[in-house]
Steps between C-alpha positions, in 0.01 A plus 500: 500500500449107442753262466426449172517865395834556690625195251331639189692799581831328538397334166456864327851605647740214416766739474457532858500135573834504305692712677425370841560135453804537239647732716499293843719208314703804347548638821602148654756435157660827591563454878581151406782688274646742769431331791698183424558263745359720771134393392426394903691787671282859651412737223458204222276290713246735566525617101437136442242495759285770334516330173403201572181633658412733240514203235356217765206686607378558138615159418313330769185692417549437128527102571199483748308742268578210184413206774213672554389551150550184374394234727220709663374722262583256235610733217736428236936555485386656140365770715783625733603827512879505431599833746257408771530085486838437314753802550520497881521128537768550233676821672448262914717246267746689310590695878488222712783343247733840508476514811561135596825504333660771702309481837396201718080535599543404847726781557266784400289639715099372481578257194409188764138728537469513144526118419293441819178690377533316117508205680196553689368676149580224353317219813225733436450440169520138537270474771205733343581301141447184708209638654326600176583184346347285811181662517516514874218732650250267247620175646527565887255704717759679666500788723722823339719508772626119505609540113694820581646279803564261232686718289677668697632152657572384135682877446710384815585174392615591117715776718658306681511226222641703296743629786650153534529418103732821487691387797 
């Protein structure tokens, strides 16, 4: 099964697609609710935990997959596909909010993991967007090697960069 079939499936089952990523804020609203106050103590944590990486990891995918799309593959906005492009980002949002106002991030568990690998999504993105913009390979006679040297230098330096900005 391609990528694109898995999707086209997804596409053919929104129902599906529904469930998953109205339930996940649903879930969050309703701990939220009866875990008041408590939102950073044991059992509500690690609920919190769980949601946030069942609607992050579809949300991160669904945001690179849209980068992706549009500035590489140059296709249109007009042609998104609401449940796989819109309704995750939409569900990462609508959880990450719930959730914010009852629990603090740094407190639950692998949240600092999380924001560390859409930050280096996100330096990725920049870097291979710069890249295909520059033209690079066609203006220098470079060996392979040296350029991954050179990105992964760059990947260390918006890192850290970005590490300091926070900070």
């Amino acid at each position: 099964m391609t990528l694109r079939e898995f999707f086209d499936y997804l596409g053919s089952n929104p129902m599906v697609m529904l469930a998953f990523f109205l339930g996940i804020p649903f879930t969050a609203l309703i701990a939220g609710i009866l875990g008041k106050g408590e939102g950073n103590q044991s059992p509500w944590k690690y609920l919190y935990a769980v949601l946030i990486y069942l609607a992050c990891v579809p949300g991160i995918f669904a945001v690179a997959l849209s980068v992706y799309l549009f500035l590489f593959e140059r296709g249109s906005i007009m042609n998104a596909n609401v449940f796989i492009q819109i309704l995750p980002i939409l569900s990462m949002v609508l959880t990450l909010a719930i959730i914010r106002r009852n629990a603090s991030f740094e407190l639950i568990p692998g949240f600092g993991k999380l924001s560390s690998l859409m930050t280096m999504i996100g330096s990725i993105f920049i870097l291979m967007y710069l890249l295909d913009r520059l033209h690079l390979i066609a203006w220098v006679n470079v060996p392979v090697q040296y350029l991954v040297l050179i990105v992964a230098g760059l990947l260390v330096a918006f890192r850290y960069g970005f590490k300091r900005m926070i900070a």
